[in-house]
C-alpha positions in Angstrom: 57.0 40.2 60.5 57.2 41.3 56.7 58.2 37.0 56.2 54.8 36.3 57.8 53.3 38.7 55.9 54.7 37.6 52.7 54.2 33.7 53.4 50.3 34.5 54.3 49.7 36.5 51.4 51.2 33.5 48.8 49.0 31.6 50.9 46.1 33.1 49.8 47.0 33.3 46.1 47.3 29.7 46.4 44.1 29.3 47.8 42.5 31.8 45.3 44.0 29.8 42.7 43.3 26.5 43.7 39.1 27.7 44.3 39.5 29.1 41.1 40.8 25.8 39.4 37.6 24.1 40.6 35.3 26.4 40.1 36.2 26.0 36.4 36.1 22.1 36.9 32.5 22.2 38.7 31.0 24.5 36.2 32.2 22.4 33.6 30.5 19.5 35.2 27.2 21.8 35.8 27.3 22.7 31.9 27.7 19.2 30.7 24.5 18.1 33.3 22.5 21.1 32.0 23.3 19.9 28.5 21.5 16.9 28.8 17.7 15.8 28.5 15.7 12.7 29.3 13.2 13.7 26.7 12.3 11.2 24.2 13.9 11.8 20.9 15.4 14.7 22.1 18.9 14.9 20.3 20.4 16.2 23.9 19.4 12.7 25.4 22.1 10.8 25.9 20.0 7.2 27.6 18.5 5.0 25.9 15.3 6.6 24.3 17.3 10.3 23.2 19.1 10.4 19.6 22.2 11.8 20.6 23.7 8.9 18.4 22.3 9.8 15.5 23.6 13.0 15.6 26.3 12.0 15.9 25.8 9.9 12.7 24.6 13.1 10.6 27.4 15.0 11.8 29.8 12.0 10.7 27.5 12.4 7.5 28.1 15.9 7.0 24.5 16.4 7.2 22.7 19.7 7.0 20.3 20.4 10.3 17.3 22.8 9.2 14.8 24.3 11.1 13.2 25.7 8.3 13.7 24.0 4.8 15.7 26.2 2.6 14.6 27.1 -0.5 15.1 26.0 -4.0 18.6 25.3 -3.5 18.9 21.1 -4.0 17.1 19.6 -7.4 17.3 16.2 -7.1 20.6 15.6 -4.6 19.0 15.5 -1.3 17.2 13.8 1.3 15.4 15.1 4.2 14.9 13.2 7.3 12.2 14.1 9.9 11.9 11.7 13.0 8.8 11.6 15.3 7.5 14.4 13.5 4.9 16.4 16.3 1.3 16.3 15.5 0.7 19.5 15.8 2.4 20.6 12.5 2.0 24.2 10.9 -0.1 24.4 7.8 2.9 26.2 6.0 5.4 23.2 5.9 3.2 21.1 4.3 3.8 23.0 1.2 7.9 23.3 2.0 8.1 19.5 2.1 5.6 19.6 -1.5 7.9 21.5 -3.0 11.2 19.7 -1.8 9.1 16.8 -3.8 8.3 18.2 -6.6 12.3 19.3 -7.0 13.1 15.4 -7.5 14.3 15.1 -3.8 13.7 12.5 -1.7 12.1 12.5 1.9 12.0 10.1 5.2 9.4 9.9 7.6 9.6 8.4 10.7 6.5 8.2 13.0 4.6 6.1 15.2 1.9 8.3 15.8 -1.1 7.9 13.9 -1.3 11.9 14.5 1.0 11.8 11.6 -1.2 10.8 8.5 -2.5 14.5 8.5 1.6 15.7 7.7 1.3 12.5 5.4 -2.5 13.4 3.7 -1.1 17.0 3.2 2.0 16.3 1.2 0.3 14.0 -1.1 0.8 10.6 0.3 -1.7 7.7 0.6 0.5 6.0 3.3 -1.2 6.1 6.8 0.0 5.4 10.1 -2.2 2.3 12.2 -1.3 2.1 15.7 -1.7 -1.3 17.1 0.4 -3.4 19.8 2.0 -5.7 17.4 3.7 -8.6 18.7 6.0 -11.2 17.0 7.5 -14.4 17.9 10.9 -13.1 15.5 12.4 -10.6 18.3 15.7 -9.5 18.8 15.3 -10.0 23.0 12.5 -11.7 24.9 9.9 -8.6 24.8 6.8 -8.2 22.9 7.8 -4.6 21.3 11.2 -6.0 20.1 10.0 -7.2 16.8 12.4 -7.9 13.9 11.7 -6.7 10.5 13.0 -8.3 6.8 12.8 -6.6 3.5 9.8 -7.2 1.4 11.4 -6.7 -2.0 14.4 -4.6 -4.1 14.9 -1.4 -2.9 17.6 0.8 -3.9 17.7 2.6 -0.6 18.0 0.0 1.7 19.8 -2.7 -0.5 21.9 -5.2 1.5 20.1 -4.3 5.3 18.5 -8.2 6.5 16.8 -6.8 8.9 15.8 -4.3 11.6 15.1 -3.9 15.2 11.9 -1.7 15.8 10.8 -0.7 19.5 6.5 -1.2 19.5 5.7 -0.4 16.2 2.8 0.8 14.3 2.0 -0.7 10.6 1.8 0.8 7.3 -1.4 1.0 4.7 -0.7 2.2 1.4 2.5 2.3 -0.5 4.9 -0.2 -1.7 6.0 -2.4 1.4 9.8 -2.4 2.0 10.1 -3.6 5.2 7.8 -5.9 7.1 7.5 -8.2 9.7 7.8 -12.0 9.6 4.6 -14.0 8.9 4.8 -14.9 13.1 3.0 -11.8 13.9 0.1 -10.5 15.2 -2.0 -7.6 16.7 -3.3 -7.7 19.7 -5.7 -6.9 19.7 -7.5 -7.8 23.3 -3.9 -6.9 25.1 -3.3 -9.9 26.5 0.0 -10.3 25.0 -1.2 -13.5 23.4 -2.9 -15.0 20.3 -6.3 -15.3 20.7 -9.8 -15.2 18.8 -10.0 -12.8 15.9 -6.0 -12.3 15.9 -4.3 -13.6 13.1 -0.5 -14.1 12.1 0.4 -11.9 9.5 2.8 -9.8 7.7 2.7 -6.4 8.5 4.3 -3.1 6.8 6.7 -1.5 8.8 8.9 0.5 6.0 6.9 1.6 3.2 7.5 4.0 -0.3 5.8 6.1 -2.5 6.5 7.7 -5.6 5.1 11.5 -5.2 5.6 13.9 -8.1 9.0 13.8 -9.0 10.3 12.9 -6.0 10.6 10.3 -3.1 9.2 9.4 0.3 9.9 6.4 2.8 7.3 6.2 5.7 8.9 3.8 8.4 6.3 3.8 11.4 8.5 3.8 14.3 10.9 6.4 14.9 12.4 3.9 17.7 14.2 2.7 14.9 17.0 5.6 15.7 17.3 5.6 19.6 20.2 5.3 21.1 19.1 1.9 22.5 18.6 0.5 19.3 21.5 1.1 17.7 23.5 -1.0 20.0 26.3 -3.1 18.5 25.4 -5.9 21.3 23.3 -7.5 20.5 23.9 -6.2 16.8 20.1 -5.1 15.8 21.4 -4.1 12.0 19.8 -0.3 12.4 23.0 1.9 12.6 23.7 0.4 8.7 19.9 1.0 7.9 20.3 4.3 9.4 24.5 5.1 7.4 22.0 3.6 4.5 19.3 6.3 4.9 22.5 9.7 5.2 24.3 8.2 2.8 21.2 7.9 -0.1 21.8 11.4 -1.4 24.6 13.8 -1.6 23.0 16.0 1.0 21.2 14.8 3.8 19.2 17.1 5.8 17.7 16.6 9.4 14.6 18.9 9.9 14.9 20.3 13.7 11.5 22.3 13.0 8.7 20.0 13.5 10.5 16.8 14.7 10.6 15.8 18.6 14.6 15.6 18.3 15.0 19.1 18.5 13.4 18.8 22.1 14.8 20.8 25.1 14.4 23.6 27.4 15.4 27.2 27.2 18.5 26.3 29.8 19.8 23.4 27.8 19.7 25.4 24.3 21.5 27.9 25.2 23.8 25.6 27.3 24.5 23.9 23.6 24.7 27.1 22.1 28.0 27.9 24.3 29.6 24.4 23.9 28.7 24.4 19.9 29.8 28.0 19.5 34.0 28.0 19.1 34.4 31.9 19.2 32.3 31.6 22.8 34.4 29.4 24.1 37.0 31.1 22.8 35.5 33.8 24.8 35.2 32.5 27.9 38.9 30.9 27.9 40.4 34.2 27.0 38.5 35.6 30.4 39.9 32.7 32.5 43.2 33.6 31.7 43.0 36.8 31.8 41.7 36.7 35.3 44.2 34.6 36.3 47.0 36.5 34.7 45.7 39.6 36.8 45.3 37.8 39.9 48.8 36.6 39.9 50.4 39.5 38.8 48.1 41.2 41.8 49.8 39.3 43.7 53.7 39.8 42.9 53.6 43.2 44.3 55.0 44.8 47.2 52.6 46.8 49.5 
C-alpha cells in the first residue's frame, strides 16, 4: 500500500509539473499575441503597414524615444523624427519643436495627411501637405500607389539614395524639392486610374527642406515610406538606406512617441510591452517560477 501511495503521489508531481511547464509556454505565447497590433504605424505592428522595423532600426541606431521633447539639452547634434504625426496636435508642442529649431537641430516630418500643415504653419514652415492620388508609370510593382521617387538635387542628408519607394503619396508645395517623382506622373484627378483631360505629366515633390531659424526641417509626404512593407530587401525599394541615412544624420536621433501614430496601442498591449521591455520584471517573474517550483518539489519529497 505505502508503494501505491508513493508511486501516485510522484504521479502527481509529475503531472503538476508538466501543467506547470505549459502554462509558462502558453502564457508566453498569449503575451507575445497581446503584444502585437494591426494598427497602422503602430510600432507594436508587426505586418506589413506597422513600423516594428523601424524600431528596430532606432534601436540599432541608439536612438532616443521621447514622448515629450526634453529640454535644452542637444544644440546642434540632433535630429528628431516624427512619423504620421496625428492631426489633432496640442498647441504646446508647437513651441517644443520651435525651440528644438531654434537650438540649430534638425527635424523630419513624415505625413501624408494634409491635417498636418497646421503642425507645419505653427512651427514656422511654408511647406504644405496636398493630398492627391498620384499615379506614375515609374513603379517599383504594377500598382498605382507604388510610385518611385529620384533626387531633385545635392542634399547632404540623403546623399548617395537613387531612389525611393513611397505607398500613395501626397506632394509637397513650398520648400526646396529633394525628392520627387519622375516626369511620368500624374494626378488623378477624375479617379479613373488613367490620364485623361486636365491631367498632366509632371514632376511632383515628395521630399522637401526648409531652412527655419537656425535649424533644419525635411517634410517627406508619406510616412509609408517606413512600413514594414516597404522596407523589403525583395524587391530592394532603397528605403531602409534612406531611412540608416535619416538616424544616422546627427549624433542623436530622437523618435517622438508623443504625437506620432507609431506609438499606437491599447492599454493591454502597453503594459504587455512594459513587462517584456522591463529586465528587473522579468527578472521578477522568473524568480517566482522557480521559486514555486522549488517549493512544489520540495512539497513533494516529504513523508506523510
Amino acid at each position: 500500500m505505502p508503494l501505491c501511495t508513493s508511486w501516485g503521489e510522484k504521479t502527481i508531481r509529475r503531472a503538476v509539473l508538466v501543467a506547470l511547464l505549459f502554462c509558462i509556454l502558453g502564457g508566453a505565447a498569449v503575451l507575445a499575441h497581446l503584444s502585437h497590433t494591426t494598427a497602422d504605424y503602430s510600432r507594436y505592428n508587426v505586418e506589413w503597414n506597422g513600423t516594428s522595423r523601424l524600431f528596430e532600426m532606432i534601436d540599432e541606431h541608439g536612438g532616443a524615444i521621447f514622448s515629450d521633447l526634453p529640454g535644452p539639452i542637444w544644440e546642434g547634434d540632433a535630429l528628431l523624427l516624427v512619423v504620421a504625426p496625428r492631426d489633432d496636435v496640442p498647441e504646446e508642442v508647437y513651441g517644443e519643436i520651435r525651440d528644438f529649431l531654434s537650438r540649430g537641430n534638425c527635424v523630419v516630418i513624415a505625413t501624408e495627411s494634409e491635417g498636418s500643415n497646421s503642425l507645419l504653419r505653427e512651427i514656422g514652415s511654408t511647406v504644405r501637405i496636398k493630398d492627391a492620388d498620384i499615379i506614375s508609370l515609374d513603379r517599383l510593382v504594377d500598382h498605382p500607389s507604388s510610385v518611385l521617387a529620384f533626387p531633385s538635387g545635392e542634399d547632404p542628408l540623403f546623399s548617395g539614395i537613387a531612389r525611393v519607394v513611397l505607398n500613395s503619396p501626397a506632394f509637397i508645395e513650398g520648400g526646396s524639392p529633394v525628392f520627387s517623382t519622375s516626369v511620368l506622373t500624374f494626378r488623378d484627378i477624375d479617379g479613373d486610374g488613367r490620364l485623361g483631360r486636365g491631367e498632366v505629366l509632371e514632376k511632383l515633390p515628395v521630399v522637401a527642406v526648409e531652412r527655419i531659424g537656425n535649424g533644419t526641417l525635411y517634410v517627406i509626404s508619406d510616412a509609408g515610406i517606413f512600413i514594414n512593407g516597404m522596407l523589403a530587401s525583395n524587391p530592394r525599394t532603397g528605403n531602409e538606406e534612406f531611412i540608416r541615412k535619416i538616424l544616422s544624420y546627427k549624433p542623436v536621433p530622437i523618435v517622438d512617441q508623443g504625437i506620432s501614430r507609431t506609438a499606437e496601442a491599447g492599454v493591454v498591449i502597453r503594459v504587455v510591452n512594459l513587462v517584456k521591455d522591463s529586465t528587473s520584471i522579468k527578472m521578477g517573474i522568473i524568480t517566482l517560477v522557480m521559486l514555486a517550483m522549488t517549493l512544489l518539489l520540495l512539497t513533494g519529497r516529504k513523508r506523510p
